[in-house]
TORMAR-224193 format. One record per residue (C-alpha): x, y, z. Coordinates in steps of 0.001 Angstrom, whole numbers, plus 500000, padded with zeros to 6 digits. Example, Ala and Ser with C-alpha at 12.3 -4.5 7.8 and 13.67 -1.06 7.14 Angstrom:
// TORMAR-224193
512300495500507800 513670498940507140 
// end
This chain:
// TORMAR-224193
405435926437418440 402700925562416348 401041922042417093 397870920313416584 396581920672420229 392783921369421250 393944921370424994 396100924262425116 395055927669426094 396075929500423012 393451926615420981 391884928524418368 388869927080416375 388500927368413201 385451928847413137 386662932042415037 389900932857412818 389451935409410391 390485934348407304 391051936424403943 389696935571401065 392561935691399108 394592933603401465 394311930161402316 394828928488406180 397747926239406353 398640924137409643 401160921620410947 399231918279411176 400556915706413738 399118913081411990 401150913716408369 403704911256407182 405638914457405819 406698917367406891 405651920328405829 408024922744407413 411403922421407844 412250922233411962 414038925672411904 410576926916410924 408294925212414064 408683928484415693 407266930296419476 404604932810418159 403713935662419881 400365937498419216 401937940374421367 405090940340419200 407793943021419967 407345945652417156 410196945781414529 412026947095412087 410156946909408621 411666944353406581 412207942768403180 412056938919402416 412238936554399840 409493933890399141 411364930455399055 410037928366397109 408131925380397947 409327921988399447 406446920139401296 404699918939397087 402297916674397499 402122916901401313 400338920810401021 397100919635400498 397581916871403217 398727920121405551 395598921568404595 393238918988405310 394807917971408517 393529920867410492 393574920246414117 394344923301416308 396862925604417054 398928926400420055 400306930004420240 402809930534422948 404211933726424611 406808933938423886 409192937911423395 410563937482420356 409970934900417939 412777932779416793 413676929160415613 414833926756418271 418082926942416579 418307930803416980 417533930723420822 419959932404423073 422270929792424557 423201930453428256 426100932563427924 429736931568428426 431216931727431740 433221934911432402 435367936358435089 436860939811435411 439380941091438087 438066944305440232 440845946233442635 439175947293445609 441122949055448492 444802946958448717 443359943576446745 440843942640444235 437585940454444391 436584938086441360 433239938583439886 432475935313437847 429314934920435792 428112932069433224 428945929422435373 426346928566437678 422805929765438155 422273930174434826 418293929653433860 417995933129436515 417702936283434967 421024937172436522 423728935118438482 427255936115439885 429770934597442369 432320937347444034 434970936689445770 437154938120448605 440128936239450011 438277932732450592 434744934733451187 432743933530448319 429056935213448244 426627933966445338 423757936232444488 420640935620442431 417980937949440272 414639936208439018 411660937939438092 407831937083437098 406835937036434170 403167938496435214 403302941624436346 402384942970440053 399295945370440422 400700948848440301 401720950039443759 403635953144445227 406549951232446042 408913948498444206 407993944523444585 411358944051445402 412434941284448037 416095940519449530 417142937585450949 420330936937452255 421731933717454506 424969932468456116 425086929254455478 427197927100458210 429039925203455716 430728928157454886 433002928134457888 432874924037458246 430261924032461021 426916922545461160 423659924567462634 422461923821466461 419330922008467073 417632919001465955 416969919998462131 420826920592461634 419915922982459147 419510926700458683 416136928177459523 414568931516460966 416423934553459846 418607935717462012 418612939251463440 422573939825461352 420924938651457946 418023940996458383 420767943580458344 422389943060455778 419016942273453352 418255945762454523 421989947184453316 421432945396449934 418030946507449774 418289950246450416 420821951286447817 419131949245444866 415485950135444970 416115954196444750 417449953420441211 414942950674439842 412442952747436952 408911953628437613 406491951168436645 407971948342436272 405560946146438416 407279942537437834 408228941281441038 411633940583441803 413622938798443964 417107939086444989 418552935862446707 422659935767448204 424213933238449869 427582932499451849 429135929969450330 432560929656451544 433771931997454818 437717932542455861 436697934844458858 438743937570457495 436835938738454708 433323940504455990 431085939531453983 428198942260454339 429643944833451884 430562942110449649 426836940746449310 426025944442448482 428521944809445538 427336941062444466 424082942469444186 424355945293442523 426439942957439422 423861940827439495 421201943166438988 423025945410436594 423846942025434027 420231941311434679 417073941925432788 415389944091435520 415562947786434121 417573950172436253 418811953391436121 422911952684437257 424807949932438376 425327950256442423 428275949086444412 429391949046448345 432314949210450701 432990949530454232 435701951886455483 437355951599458450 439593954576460527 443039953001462127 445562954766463202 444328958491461526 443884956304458373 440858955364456590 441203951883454702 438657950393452132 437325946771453229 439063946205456135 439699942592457872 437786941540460404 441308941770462621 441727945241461461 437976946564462467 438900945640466241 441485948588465892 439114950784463434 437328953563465430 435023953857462366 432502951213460986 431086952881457748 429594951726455177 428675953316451702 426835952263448598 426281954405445183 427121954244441997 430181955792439854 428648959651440053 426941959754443712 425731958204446989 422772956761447820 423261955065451259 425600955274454330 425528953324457494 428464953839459953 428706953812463537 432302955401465619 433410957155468714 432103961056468635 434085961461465067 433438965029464107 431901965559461347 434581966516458937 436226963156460095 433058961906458416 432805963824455384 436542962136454455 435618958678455227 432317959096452652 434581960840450110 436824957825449980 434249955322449919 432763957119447332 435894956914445363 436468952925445737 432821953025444766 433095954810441705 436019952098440834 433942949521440774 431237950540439384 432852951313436218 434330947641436002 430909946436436399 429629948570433173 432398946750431249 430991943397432495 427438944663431843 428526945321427759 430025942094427669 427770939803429384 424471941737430346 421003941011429059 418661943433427534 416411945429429782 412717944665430140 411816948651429212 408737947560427286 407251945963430613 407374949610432494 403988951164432653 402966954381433596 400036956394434284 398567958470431527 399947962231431340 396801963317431226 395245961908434472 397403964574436674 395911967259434470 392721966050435770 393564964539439079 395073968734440058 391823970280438494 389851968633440892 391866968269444122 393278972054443466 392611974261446367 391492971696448588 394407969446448291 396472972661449538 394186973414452447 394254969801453925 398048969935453301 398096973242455649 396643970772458438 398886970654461447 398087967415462947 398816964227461686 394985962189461717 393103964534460935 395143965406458055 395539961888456630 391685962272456671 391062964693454463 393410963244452147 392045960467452084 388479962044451770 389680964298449085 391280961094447196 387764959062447347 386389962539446104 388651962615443031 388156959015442101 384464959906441924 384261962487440293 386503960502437952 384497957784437588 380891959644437047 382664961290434054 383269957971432673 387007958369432907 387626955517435724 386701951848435031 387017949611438024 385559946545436266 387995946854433279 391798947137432868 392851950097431550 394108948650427936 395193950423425059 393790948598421617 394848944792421362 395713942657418377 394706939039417655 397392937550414893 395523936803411788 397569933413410449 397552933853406560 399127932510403685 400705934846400916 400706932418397620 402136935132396193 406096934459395317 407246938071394768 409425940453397455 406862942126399971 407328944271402994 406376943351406860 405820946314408429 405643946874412004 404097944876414131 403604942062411956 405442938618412751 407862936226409573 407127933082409862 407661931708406551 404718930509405065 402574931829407645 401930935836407825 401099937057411163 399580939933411104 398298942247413969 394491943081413647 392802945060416360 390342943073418775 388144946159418921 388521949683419199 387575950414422889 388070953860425193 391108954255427240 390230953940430376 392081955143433760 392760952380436569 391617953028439977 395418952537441383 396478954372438485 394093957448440233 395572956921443607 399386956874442533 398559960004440409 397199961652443871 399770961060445823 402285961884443478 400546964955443004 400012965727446624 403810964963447368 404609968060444401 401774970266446221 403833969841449468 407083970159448114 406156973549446342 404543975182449204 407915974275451691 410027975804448487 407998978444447872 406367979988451547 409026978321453638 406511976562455846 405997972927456375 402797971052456880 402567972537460899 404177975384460166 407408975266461180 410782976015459060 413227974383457470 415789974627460243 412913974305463470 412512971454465364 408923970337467238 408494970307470745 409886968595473317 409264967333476516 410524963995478941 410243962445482397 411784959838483752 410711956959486541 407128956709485764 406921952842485740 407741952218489358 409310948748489573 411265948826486338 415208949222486877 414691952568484877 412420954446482779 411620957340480594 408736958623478110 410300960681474715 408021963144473118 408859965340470575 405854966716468450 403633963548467619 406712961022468011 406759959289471295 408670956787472847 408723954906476020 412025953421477001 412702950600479839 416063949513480984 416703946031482959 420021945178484915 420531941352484956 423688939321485369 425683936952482258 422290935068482138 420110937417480488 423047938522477877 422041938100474268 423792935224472726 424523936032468848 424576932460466361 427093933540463964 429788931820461371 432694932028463685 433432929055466050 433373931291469450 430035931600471102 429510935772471242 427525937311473766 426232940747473983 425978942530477180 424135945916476133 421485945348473194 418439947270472455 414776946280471003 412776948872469304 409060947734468968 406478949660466710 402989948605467431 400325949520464899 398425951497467392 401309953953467294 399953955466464107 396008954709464749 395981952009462886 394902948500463011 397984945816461912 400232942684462315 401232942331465563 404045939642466552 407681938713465851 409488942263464943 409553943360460972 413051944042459180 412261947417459920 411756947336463907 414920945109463883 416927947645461857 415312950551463560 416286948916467012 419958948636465813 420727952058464732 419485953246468375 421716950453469671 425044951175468057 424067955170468635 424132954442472471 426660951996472675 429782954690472874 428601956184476168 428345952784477907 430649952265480776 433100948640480440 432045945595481779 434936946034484174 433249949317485565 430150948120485435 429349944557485439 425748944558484507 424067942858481050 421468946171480163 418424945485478170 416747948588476387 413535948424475573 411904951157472885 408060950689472198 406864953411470109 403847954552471515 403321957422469230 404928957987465424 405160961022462963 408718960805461439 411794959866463463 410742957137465776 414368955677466030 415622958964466830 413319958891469562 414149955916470838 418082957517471543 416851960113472967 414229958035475542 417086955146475542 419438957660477447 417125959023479470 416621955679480447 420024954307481496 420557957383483319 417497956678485405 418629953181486020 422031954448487409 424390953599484739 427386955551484745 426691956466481066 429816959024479833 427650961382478296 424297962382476966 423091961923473161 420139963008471463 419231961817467504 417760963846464558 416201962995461317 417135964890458220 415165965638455192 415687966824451825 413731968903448857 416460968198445841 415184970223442836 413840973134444371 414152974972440813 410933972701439731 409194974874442627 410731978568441281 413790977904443862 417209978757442867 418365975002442626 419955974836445680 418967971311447985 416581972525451097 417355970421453888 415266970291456565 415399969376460466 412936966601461887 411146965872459568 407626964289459570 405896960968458469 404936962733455373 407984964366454854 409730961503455100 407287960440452217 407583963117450192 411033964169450845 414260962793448493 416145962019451549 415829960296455136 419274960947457353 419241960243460604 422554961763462922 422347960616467009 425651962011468728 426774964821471233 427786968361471175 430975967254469500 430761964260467574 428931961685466083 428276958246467489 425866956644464677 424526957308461154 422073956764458695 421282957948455163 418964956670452660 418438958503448877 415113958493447128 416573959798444370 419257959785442009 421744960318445343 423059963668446695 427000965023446989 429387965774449251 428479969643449459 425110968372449859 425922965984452684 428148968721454733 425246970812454744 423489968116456216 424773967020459165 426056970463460146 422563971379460173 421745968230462440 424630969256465065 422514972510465506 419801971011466130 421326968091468612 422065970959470429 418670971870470869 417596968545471915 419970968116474328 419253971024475820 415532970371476206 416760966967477983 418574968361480318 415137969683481725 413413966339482014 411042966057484780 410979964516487161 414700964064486453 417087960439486247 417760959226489350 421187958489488317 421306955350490967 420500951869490688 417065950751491314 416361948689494370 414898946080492511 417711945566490538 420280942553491185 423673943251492848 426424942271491673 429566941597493405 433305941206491269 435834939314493256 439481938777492134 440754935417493218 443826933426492226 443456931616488743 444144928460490371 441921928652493131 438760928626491074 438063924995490958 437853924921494936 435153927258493992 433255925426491795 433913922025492853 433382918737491280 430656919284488496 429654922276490198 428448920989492949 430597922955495436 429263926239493920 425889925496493853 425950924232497619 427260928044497827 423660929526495989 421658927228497861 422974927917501481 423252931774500925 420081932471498324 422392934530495943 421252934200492190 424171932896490980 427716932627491209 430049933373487914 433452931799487892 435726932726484959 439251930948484412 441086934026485021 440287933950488828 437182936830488350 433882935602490320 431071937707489860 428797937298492397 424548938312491810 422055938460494598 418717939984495637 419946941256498867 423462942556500293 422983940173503461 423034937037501348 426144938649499315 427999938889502441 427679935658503394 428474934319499904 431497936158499529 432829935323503318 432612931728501824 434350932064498567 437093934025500337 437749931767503139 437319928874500247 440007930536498365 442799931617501283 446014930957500846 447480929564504412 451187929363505526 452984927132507396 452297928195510908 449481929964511116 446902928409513489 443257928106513309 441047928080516153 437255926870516510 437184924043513686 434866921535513540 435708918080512898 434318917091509654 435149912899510063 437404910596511590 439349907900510017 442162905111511436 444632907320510554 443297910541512175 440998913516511875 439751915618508958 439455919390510262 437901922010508243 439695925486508780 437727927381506584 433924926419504688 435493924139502242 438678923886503272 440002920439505417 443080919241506036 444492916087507952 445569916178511757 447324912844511853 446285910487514596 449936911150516638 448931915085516167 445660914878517910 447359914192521453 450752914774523543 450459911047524483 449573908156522291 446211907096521043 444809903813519801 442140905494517949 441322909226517516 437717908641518951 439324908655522603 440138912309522339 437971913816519449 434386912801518064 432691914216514594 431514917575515592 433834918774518254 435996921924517728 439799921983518297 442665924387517459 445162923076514913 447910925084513716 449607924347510127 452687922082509716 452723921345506508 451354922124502572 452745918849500489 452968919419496458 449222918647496029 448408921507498340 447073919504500751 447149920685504186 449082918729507379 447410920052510946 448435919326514786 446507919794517703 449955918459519656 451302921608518859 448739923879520959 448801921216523603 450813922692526623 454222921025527405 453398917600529240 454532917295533459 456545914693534245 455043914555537474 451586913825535525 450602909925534679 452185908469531862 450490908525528846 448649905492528974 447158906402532126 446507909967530505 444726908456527625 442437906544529864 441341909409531237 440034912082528647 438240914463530732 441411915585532721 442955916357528950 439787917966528268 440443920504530932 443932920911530472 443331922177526943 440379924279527855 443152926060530514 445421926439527496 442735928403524927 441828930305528010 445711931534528350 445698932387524418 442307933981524460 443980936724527232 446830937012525151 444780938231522225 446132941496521102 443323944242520365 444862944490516814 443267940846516228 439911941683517743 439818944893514660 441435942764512041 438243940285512672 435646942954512635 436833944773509609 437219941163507792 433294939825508440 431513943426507663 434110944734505333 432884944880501367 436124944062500001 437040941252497861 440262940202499609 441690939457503601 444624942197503775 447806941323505429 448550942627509052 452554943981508242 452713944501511963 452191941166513773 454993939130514406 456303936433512231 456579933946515478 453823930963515042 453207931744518810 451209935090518114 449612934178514608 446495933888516166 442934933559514678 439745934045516380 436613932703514727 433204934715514368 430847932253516229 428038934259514417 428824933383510984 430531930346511762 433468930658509500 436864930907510607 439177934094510198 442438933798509704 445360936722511186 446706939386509427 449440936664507806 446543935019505600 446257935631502118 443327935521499755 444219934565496161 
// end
């Protein structure tokens, strides 16, 4: 807009414009009573204006009378803003209209809505699935980056708790760091997108997608990458295709497109894939050793319910999409690889040749400060200038001339004014210093590709199909729970596995209500010093976190269940050395690993990274895709493709593809991963010669833990009123802890397998089941009350011996005959509906004499009773059968979980006899007690 304002940036004085004499300056005063344009005329003025189509126009005639000469005088200043086009107020673009379309995807359809919220962002779309509703933002800057080798692209995606009607944990009560899920899926949304944003475009951009609204049925992970790839397809980023995803899921020998959440628990497939309507650029899936035909069928579909979408979206893009900012891409001059190969030539071949990694990034580098120069001393580099091509300064004139005249290109309507583009000053093109270095690097990618195409040797010599060295030992950190160092070539990893209990499982903060725990995860850790390099080091990237995943879900399939094997496992993968394939590594050392700490892993797996050459005609190939095994760092640079493939002789447990290109086939794909089965065959076969070997048993310094099976009902006697009976338990026996689950399973951890015994003796006396009749011999009276004596039969377990069942005779108070601390023999009368127990010590008593004082005189003297009932144990103890005395012995030293019934003793109450172990001071109970 034009206006009177000395302040603004684009303030031009007078004495600086360059003025015709023929033509005559007009401005917009602020301080004139009239107006001298009409308001459709204040207009944004760009002195960069977008070149157009020459054009005819008439002169109107004129309307401001008097007030021109007042227009003239009234020169204050002029404001010029940047603006791309320019247009009257009344012609700007209006937000556009809200719009919906329908898209059928698998058995349903999502809604893609635009034009309704979000709308000052360059793009802005709502999708929904069911009552999963993910919105998804585009924005860009309008300055553009520094060139770079790589996209300024940045994903950002969030579950928001409202979505599901919970708020977060913690004080803030708000969403914060994010989580490990989200990084995930900003990496699934990320991936497929950048391979088909256009070289040099350098604005940065910024993808944004929320959860809105979550039904738990929906997933909303392949969702968010479909959302994105509408939003960036309607937006004005420039990109090659519009990209959509989809997960597929296997059930029941049938692949379905966007399964529910209840149908994945059934699915023996998680796959995800993400292209656009004529090929793939990304997979992620993880299954149970599917073979890899099984594979091939699941891609093809997805690729199909792909394709679907993607040509809805180009309908929506027609209807509601925004031009593409193709005048923002710039690219290095066409000329500066002529020059950049001239010099590097031979010696850019020679350091390519170089086998090892640092001494050949080195020479590159060397060779790349050489070329800039040699650049620069022929007066082709500038680093104190911006490479520009000639700039224009508008020239505001005024044509008094009424007859029909042209604007050509490059020159700017505005009415009265004539803006015409005049050259600032003729000045030499120069080449940018980043320009130099992309140029070299794209040029040293095409010297590597060619000589792979053309000799059929890599960088260090090997072919296509080999794979580098390999060599592995295991249990070289003594006091970890297991151990093993990876090596294959210059890619190293050490792996470390830790046992714990529940308490070191990974607890996962997700939308769902339930609290989920994981009992196996795995972190992957890539320190700069694995390269030689000097970097960040702290909380793990969005790489190390997805890295650390792929290895995770590759490994998970050979894990034994938690009912097998009760242990949470910890893997630990620090990458101690990296040249392509570190995650691959950390599968292979990962195994190793859990093999050496003595879990009953089902079977071995090994991972490889893929690579790909695409156009090998460029290189005098025949056009066929070269694929090649392991690939390096700089293959992975260089190369169109990065799949990764960890599994076992005969399937594939995990799965990971990403395209650098425009994306690769089926035929393509096949090729692919039968070439990685080959050569996880190899690798599998050079672990199987690790030395020293796995020790394939569970470290002594790793916890033990114990399961026990109770009854359901019984586990409250366990842990007591708010937990104070079961951590009496941990503090008399010095176990770690003690896990009680509702459906009677108690998992039992300790240090040592003497404190386990004596834990478990307690729990399983604690949890008996007596009978009516059994008897109990050697309890301790706990307390006495008026009404009698509490005895406890078992640790934990009391029960009442009325004040008549202490004696034959009658008592006044139960101190004459028993005192706290004394031990009696009771036997079992009675169980009432609350389960609590009715004991006599009457009914052991031997049958009283008539001959003997009456029971007054008895009770006065207690010392005589004393002795009779010492004579009556002594008559049981020689009627103890031998089958008692085993019973006893196997019960205190036996590992099992349970007392086992004696079918053999008698059923009279007579012989159910129990002797106690003095030496662990717990009662036993015969062969007729039960353990729930």
């Amino acid at each position: 807009m034009l206006a009177a304002n000395p302040n603004s940036s684009f303030y031009i004085p007078l004495s600086q414009l360059n003025l015709s004499s023929s033509k005559k300056l007009k401005f917009l005063s602020n301080i004139s009573p009239f107006k001298c344009f009409p308001s459709s005329r204040i207009s944004h003025l760009s002195p960069n204006a977008v070149p157009r189509i020459p054009r005819t126009r008439k002169r109107r005639p004129r309307s401001c009378g008097n007030s021109r000469n007042l227009c003239r005088k009234s020169v204050i200043g002029a404001s010029l803003a940047a603006e791309p086009d320019i247009q009257s107020e009344d012609a700007l673009p209006h937000p556009s209209a809200p719009y919906s379309i329908k898209i059928p995807v698998g058995d349903r359809h999502i809604f893609v809505e635009t034009g309704h919220i979000g709308r000052q962002a360059s793009g802005a779309v709502t999708v929904t699935d069911g009552e999963t509703v993910i919105y998804t933002t585009v924005c860009l800057s309008d300055v553009p980056s520094e060139p770079s080798d790589f996209f300024p692209l940045s994903v950002h995606y969030q579950e928001r708790f409202s979505a599901a009607g919970r708020t977060s944990g913690g004080f803030f009560k708000r969403e914060g760091k994010t989580k490990d899920h989200e990084v995930l899926i900003c990496r699934l949304i990320d991936r497929p997108i950048r391979p088909t944003m256009l070289k040099g475009f350098y604005h940065e951009t910024q993808i944004l997608s929320w959860v809105l609204s979550y039904d738990g049925i929906h997933p909303p992970d392949s969702l968010a990458v479909t959302a994105a790839g509408i939003t960036v397809a309607l937006s004005e980023v420039p990109n090659s295709e519009s990209i959509a995803g989809v997960r597929i899921g296997l059930i029941n020998d049938k692949f379905v497109v966007n399964p529910t959440t209840k149908e994945m628990e059934d699915s023996i497939l998680d796959l995800l894939v993400a292209g656009t309507d004529s090929a793939i650029l990304m997979i992620e899936g993880y299954c149970d050793f599917l073979p890899e035909e099984k594979l091939l069928q699941a891609v093809e579909v997805g690729q199909n319910a792909v394709r679907a979408i993607c040509m809805e979206v180009e309908s929506l893009v027609k209807k509601c999409g925004k031009p593409k900012m193709l005048d923002a891409i710039r690219l290095p001059p066409p000329e500066l690889y002529r020059h950049v190969e001239e010099i590097a030539g031979d010696e850019l071949v020679e350091a390519l040749q170089i086998k090892h990694k640092i001494p050949r990034r080195k020479a590159l580098s060397s060779l790349e400060a050489k070329v800039l120069t040699i650049l620069t001393e022929e007066g082709f580099v500038s680093k104190n200038e911006t490479p520009f091509t000639p700039e224009v300064l508008p020239d505001i004139l005024e044509d008094e001339e009424e007859d029909e005249e042209v604007v050509v290109d490059g020159e700017v309507d505005e009415g009265d004014f004539h803006i015409k583009p005049v050259q600032k000053k003729p000045t030499a093109l120069f080449f940018s210093e980043v320009d130099v270095k992309l140029v070299f690097k794209e040029v040293s990618s095409k010297f590597l590709r060619r000589r792979i195409v053309e000799d059929g040797k890599r960088s260090d010599g090997r072919t296509p199909e080999e794979l580098r060295s390999i060599n592995s030992r295991c249990g070289l950190l003594p006091r970890a729970h297991g151990s093993a160092l990876f090596t294959r070539g210059e890619t190293q990893s050490l792996a470390v596995v830790t046992l714990g209990d529940k308490k070191m499982a990974q607890r996962i903060d997700n939308l769902v209500d339930d609290d989920e725990f994981k009992r196996f995860y795995l972190q992957y850790s890539f320190p700069p010093s694995c390269v030689g390099e000097v970097g960040r080091a702290g909380a793990p990237s969005r790489r190390e976190i997805g890295h650390g995943m792929l290895a995770e879900r590759a490994l998970q399939p050979i894990l034994p269940s938690e009912d097998g094997f009760p242990y949470t496992i910890r893997v630990e993968s620090t990458i101690t050395e990296s040249n392509g394939s570190s995650s691959m590594a950390s599968v292979c050392g990962g195994c190793l690993a859990l093999q050496d700490a003595g879990v009953p892993v089902k079977d071995s797996i090994a991972g490889i990274a893929m690579g790909m050459v695409l156009d090998t005609k460029e290189f005098g190939g025949d056009g066929t895709p070269l694929i090649l095994s392991d690939i390096t760092g700089g293959e992975d640079a260089s190369g169109d493709m990065d799949f990764k493939v960890a599994g076992n002789d005969d399937g594939v447990t995990a799965f990971q593809m990403d395209i650098k290109v425009g994306g690769i086939t089926l035929p393509v794909m096949r090729q692919a991963l039968l070439q990685a089965k080959e050569g996880r065959k190899h690798i599998l076969a050079e672990m199987s010669k690790c030395f020293p070997p796995p020790m394939k048993s569970i470290s002594k310094y790793a916890p033990i833990i114990h399961v026990m099976k109770v009854k359901a009902d019984k586990i409250n006697l366990i842990i007591g009123s708010g937990g104070k009976k079961v951590k009496s338990i941990i503090e008399e026996t010095g176990v770690e802890s003690i896990e009680a689950q509702d459906d009677g399973i108690v998992k039992i951890t300790a240090r040592d397998l003497s404190s386990l015994e004596k834990s478990k003796a307690i729990i399983s006396n604690l949890t008996m089941v007596p009978s009516v009749g059994e008897i109990f011999r050697n309890c301790e009276i706990k307390s006495i009350a008026p009404y009698g004596a509490f005895v406890e039969i078992s640790p934990g377990r009391e029960g009442l011996c009325h004040i008549s069942e202490l004696s034959a005779s009658w008592l006044a108070k139960a101190e004459d005959v028993v005192k706290v601390g004394d031990r009696v023999d009771v036997k079992l009368i009675e169980i009432n509906e609350k389960g609590q127990l009715r004991l006599s010590r009457r009914a052991l008593l031997p049958e009283p004499n008539p001959e003997k004082p009456s029971a007054k005189q008895s009770s006065g003297n207690p010392t005589r009773e004393s002795a009779d009932t010492q004579k009556a144990n002594e008559k049981v103890k020689q009627k103890k059968s031998p089958l008692a005395d085993k019973f006893v012995k196997r019960l205190v030293t036996s590992g099992k979980d349970a007392i086992e019934t004696d079918k053999n003793t008698p059923e009279k109450a007579s012989n159910k006899q129990v002797n106690a172990s003095k030496k662990s001071e717990s009662a036993v109970v015969n062969g007729d007690a039960k353990v729930g």
